[in-house]
C-alpha positions as CSV (number, residue, x, y, z in Angstrom):
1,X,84.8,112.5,104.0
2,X,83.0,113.7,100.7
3,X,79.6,113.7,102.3
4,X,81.3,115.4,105.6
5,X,83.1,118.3,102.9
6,X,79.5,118.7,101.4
7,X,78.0,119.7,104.9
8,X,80.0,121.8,106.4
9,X,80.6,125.6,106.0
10,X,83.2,126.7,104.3
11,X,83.5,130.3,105.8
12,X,86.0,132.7,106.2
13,X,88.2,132.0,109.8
14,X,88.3,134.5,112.2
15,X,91.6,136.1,111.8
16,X,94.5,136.7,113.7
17,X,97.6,138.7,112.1
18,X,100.7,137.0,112.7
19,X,104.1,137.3,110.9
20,X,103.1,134.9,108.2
21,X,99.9,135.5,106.8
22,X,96.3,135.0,107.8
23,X,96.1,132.7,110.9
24,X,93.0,131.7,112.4
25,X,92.3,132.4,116.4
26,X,89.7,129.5,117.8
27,X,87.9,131.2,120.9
28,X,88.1,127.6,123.6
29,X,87.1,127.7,126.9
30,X,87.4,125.2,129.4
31,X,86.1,124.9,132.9
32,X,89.2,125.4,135.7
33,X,87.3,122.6,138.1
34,X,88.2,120.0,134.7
35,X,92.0,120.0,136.4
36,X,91.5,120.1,139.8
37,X,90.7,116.3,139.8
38,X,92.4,115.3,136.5
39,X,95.9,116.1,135.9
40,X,97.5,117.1,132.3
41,X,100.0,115.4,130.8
42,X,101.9,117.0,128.4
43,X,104.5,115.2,125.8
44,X,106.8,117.6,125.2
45,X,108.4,116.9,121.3
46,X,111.7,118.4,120.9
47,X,111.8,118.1,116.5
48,X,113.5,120.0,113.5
49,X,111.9,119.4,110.0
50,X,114.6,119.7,107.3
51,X,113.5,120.1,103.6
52,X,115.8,118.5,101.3
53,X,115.1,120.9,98.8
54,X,113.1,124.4,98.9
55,X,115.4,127.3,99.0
56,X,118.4,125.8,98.8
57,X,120.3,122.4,97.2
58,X,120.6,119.5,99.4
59,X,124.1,119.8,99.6
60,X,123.4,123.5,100.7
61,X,121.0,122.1,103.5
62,X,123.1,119.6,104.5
63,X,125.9,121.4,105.0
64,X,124.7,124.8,106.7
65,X,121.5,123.4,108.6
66,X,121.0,119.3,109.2
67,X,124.6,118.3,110.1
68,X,125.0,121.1,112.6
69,X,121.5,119.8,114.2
70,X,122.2,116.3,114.4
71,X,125.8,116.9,116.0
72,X,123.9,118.5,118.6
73,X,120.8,116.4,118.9
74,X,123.5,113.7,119.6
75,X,125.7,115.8,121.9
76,X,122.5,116.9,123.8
77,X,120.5,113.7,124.3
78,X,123.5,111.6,125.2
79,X,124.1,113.5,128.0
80,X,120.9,113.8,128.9
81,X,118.8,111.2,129.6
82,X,115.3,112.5,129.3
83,X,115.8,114.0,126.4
84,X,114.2,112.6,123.2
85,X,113.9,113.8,119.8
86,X,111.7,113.2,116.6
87,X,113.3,113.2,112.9
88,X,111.5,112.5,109.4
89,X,113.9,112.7,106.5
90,X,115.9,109.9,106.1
91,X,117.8,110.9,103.1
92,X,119.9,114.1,105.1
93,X,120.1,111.5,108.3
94,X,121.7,108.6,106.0
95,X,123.8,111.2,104.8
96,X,125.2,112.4,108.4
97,X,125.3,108.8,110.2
98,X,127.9,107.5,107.0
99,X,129.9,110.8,108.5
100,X,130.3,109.6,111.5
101,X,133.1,107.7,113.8
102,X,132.0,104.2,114.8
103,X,131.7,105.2,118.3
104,X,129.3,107.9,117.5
105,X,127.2,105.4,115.3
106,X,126.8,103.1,118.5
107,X,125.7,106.7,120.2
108,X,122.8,106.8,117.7
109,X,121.9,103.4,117.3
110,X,121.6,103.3,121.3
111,X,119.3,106.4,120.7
112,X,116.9,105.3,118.3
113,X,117.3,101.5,119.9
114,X,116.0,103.4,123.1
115,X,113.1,105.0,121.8
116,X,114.9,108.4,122.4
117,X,115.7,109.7,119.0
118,X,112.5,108.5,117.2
119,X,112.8,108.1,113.1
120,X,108.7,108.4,112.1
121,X,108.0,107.7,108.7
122,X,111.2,106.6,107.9
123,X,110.4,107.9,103.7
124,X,113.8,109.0,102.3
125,X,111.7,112.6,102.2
126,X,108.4,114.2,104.0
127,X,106.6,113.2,100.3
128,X,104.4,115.0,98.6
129,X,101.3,113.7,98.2
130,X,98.5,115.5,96.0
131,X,101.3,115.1,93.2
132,X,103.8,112.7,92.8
133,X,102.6,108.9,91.1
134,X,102.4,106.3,93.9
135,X,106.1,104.9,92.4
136,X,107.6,107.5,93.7
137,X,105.9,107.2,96.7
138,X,106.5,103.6,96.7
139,X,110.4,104.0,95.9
140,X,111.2,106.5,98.4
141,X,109.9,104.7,101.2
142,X,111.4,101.5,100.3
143,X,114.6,103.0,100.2
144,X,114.1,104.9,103.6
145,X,113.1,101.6,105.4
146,X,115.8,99.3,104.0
147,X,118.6,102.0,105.1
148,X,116.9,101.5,108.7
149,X,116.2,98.6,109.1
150,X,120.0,97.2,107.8
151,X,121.8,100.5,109.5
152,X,120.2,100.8,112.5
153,X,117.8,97.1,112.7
154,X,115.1,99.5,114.0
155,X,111.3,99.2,112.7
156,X,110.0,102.5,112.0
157,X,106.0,102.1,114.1
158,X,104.4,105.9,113.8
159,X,104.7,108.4,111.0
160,X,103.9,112.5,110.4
161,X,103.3,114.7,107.5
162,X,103.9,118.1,108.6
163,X,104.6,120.0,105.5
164,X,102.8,118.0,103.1
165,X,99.8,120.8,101.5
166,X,97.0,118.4,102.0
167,X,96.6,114.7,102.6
168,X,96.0,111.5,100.8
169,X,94.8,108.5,101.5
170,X,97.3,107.1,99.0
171,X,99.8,107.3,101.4
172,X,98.1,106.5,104.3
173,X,97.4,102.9,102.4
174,X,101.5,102.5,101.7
175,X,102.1,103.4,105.3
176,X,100.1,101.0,106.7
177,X,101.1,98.3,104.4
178,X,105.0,99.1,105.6
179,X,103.7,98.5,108.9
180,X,103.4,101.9,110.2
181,X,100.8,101.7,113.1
182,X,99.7,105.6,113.5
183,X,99.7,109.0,111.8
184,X,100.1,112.7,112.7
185,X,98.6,114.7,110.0
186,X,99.1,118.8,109.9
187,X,98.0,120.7,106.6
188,X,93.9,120.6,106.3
189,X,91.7,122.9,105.5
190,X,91.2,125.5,107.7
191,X,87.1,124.7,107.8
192,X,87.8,121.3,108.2
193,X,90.3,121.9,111.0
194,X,87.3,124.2,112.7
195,X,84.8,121.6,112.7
196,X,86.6,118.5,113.6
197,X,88.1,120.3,116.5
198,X,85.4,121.6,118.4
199,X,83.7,118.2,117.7
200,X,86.5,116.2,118.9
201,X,87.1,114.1,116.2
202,X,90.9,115.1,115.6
203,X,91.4,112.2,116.7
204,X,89.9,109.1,114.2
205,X,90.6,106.0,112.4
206,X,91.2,106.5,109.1
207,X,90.2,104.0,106.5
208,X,93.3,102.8,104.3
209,X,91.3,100.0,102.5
210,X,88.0,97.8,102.9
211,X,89.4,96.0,106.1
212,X,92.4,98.3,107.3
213,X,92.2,101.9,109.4
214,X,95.1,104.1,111.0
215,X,95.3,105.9,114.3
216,X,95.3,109.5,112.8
217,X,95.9,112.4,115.0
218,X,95.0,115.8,112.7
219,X,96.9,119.3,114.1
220,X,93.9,121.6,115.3
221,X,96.3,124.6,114.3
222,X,97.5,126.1,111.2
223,X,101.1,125.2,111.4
224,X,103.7,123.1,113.5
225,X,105.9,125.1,114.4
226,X,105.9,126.0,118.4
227,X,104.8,129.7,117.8
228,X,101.7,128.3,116.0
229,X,101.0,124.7,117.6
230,X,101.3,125.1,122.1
231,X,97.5,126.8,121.6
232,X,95.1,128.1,120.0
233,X,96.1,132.1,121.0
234,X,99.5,132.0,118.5
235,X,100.4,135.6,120.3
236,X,100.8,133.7,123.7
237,X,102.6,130.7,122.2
238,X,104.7,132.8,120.0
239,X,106.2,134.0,123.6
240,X,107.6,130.5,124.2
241,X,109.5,130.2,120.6
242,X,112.8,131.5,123.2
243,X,114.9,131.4,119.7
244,X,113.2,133.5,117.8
245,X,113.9,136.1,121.0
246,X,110.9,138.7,119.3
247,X,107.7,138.1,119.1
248,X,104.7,139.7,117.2
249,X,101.8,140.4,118.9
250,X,98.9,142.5,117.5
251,X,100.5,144.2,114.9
252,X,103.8,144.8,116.9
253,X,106.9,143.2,117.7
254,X,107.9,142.2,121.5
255,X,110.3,140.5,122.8
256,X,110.4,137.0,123.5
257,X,111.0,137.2,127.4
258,X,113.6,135.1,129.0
259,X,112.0,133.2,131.8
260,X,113.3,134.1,135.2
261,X,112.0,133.8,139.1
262,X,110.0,137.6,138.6
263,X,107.9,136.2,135.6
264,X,108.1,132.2,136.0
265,X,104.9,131.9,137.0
266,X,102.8,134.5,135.0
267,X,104.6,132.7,132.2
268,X,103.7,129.2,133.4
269,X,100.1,130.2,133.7
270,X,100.4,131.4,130.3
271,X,101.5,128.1,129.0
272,X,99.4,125.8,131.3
273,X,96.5,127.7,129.7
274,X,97.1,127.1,126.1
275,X,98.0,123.8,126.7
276,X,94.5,123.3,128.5
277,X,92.7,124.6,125.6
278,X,94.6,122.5,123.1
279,X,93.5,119.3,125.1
280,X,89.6,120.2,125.0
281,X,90.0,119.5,121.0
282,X,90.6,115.7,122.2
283,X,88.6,113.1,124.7
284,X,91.6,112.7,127.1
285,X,93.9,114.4,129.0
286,X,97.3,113.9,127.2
287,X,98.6,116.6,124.9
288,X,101.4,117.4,123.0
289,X,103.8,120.5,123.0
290,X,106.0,120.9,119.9
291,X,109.2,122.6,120.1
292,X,110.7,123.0,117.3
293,X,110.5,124.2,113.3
294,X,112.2,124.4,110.4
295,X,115.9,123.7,110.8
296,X,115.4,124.4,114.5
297,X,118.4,123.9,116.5
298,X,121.2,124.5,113.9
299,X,123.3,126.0,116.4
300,X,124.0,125.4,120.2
301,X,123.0,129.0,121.3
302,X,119.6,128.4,119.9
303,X,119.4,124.7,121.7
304,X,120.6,126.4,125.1
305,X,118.5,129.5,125.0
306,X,114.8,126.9,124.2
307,X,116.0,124.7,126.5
308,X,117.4,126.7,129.0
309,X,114.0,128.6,129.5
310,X,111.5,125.8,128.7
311,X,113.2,123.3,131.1
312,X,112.9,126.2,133.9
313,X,108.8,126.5,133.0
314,X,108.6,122.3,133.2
315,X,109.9,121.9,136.1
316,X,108.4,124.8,138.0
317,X,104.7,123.2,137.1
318,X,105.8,119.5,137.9
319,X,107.4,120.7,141.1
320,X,103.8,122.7,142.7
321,X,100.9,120.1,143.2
322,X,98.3,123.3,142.3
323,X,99.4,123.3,138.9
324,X,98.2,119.4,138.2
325,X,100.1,118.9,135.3
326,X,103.3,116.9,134.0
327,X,105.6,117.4,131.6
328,X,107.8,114.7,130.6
329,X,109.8,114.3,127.1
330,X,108.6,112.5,124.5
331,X,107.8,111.2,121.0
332,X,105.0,111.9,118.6
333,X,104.8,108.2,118.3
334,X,104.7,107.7,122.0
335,X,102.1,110.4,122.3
336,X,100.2,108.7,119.3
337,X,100.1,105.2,121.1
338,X,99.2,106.8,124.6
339,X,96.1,108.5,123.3
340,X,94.9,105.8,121.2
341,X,95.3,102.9,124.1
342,X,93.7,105.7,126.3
343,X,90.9,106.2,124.0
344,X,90.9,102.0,123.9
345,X,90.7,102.1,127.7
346,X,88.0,104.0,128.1
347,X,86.2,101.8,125.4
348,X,85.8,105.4,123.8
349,X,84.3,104.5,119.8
350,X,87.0,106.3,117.7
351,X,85.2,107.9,114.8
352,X,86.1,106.2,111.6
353,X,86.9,108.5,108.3
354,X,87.2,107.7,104.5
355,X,88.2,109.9,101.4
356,X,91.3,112.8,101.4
357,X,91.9,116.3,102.7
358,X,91.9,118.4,99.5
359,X,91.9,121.2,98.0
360,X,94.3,122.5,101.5
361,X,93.6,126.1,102.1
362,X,94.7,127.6,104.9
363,X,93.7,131.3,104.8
364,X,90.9,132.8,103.3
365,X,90.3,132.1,100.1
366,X,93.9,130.9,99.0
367,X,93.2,127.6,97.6
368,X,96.4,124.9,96.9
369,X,94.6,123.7,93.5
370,X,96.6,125.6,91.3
371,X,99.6,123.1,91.7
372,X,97.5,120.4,89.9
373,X,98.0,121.5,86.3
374,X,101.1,124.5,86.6
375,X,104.4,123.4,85.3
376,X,103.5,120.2,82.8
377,X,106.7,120.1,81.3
378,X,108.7,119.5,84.8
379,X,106.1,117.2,85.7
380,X,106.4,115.0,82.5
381,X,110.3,115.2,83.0
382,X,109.8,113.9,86.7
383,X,107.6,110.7,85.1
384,X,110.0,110.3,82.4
385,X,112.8,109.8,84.8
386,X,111.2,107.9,87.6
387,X,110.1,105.2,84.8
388,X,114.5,105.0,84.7
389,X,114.6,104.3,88.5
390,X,115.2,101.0,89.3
């Protein structure tokens, strides 16, 4: 990775003004006669990522976000059997499954047993890891896959880091050890994002120790959240974010159109094409739509009105032949294992990567190194207690 960093340039993105900062807009084309012969499949991840802590306490969390979203997650999915869903922090879903009736523990346990409700990294939190000492790293995923695996006798198999500001090899060596078998990574440089994606190398084994890789799939896009992640054209994709019901598009806000027998297709051409784009970053033809963000789905109205819309778009392109594409839900583990046993099949050589993704920047010249040395004091505090852990 260090002789790859020392190679590549490092220039300014071309930029795309969106509602949260500096994004940049990746110019792909593809050629139409690609899917007239080879048909798209699309995982569609339904996902909400809850931060213990940022704005608010736990507790705060807890109670106004994650237990409102995993009532409906398991409302939703168990009476509807496609439906899957993909969850990270385990110390928020310990905190709701000791809440519930033993009727709507078997519910879960049937979920995740099914492959349904998928728990991926199974860490008691999404860890930090340009930061924290490997104990902690250590500790929290200990603790994370006991509670599984004596709750719920599940083995956690694929793991993501979505909000994580850059990415360590650290971690990747502890998730392999626990047996984790693949890896979505999301926060990278913005250069290094560039460069693996129009060289198809998201997409690589990387290199835990002298005799050990993981399956590591790296977001092409800036950030995860469906606005920002269905394409590379985040004022198209911010159309299909159906809760966030505006939408800002070149320095204006629109609305986030409800989909409806007038605009079904212009809208499903809209989609088909971002999605077409996103798979020309990779060397097959699956892809993966997330639909979610943070705390997505805290109320019912918001899980209707996504739904309600998206589900109208899905089938619409499964139903016509001319579209070529599927959509089925799924899991970012099940979309991890399907391109890497694709990749396998083709006898495809999966490019092989050492080292760590730091500094992160991902706009301009913003650079996430100023977290290495600010705030010594709460830093020593954090040592001094986690040497008390036991």
């Amino acid at each position: 990775m260090y002789d790859f960093l020392n190679h590549i340039e490092v220039s300014y993105p071309s930029y795309l003004w969106s509602h949260t900062g500096w994004i940049e807009n990746l110019d792909v084309f593809y050629d139409i006669d690609q899917w007239r012969y080879e048909k798209l499949r699309v995982h569609v991840v339904p996902f909400s990522h809850n931060d213990p802590g940022w704005k608010l306490t736990p507790d705060s969390y807890f109670s106004a976000f994650t237990k409102n979203i995993l009532d409906i997650v398991l409302d939703k999915l168990h009476f509807n059997e496609e439906m899957t869903f993909t969850w990270s922090e385990v110390i928020l879903l310990k905190r709701w499954y000791n809440s519930l009736s033993l009727p709507n523990k078997e519910k879960f346990k049937s979920l995740v047993r099914n492959g349904r409700f998928e728990i991926v990294t199974g860490g008691m939190v999404m860890v930090d890891e340009a930061l924290v000492h490997y104990e902690s790293m250590v500790d929290q995923l200990i603790s994370g896959h006991q509670w599984i695996q004596k709750e719920l006798n599940y083995k956690v198999k694929s793991a993501w880091s979505l909000d994580s500001f850059g990415h360590s090899p650290t971690l990747t060596y502890l998730l392999k050890k626990s047996g984790i078998q693949n890896l979505f990574i999301q926060r990278t440089h913005y250069s290094v994002k560039r460069v693996l994606s129009t060289t198809k190398k998201i997409e690589f084994n990387w290199i835990t120790s002298k005799d050990e890789s993981l399956f590591t799939h790296m977001s092409p896009f800036t950030l995860y959240s469906t606005s920002h992640s269905c394409g590379p054209d985040v004022d198209v994709c911010c159309q299909f974010d159906f809760t966030k019901r505006r939408c800002w598009q070149w320095g204006t806000y629109v609305d986030a159109d409800e989909i409806t027998n007038d605009n079904i297709v212009e809208k499903s051409q809209m989609l088909l094409d971002q999605l077409r784009k996103k798979v020309q970053f990779v060397n097959h033809n699956d892809v993966y739509l997330l639909v979610g963000d943070d705390f997505s789905f805290s109320n019912t109205l918001d899980w209707e009105i996504q739904w309600n819309n998206m589900l109208k778009l899905f089938n619409h392109m499964n139903e016509y032949e001319h579209y070529n594409v599927e959509f089925r839900f799924s899991t970012i583990g099940n979309y991890l294992r399907s391109a890497e046993a694709k990749l396998k099949g083709m006898n495809f050589s999966i490019p092989y990567l050492d080292g760590d993704f730091y500094p992160y920047s991902d706009r301009s010249d913003q650079y996430w190194s100023g977290f290495y040395s600010s705030r010594p004091f709460l830093k020593q505090l954090i040592r001094n207690c986690q040497s008390l852990v036991r």
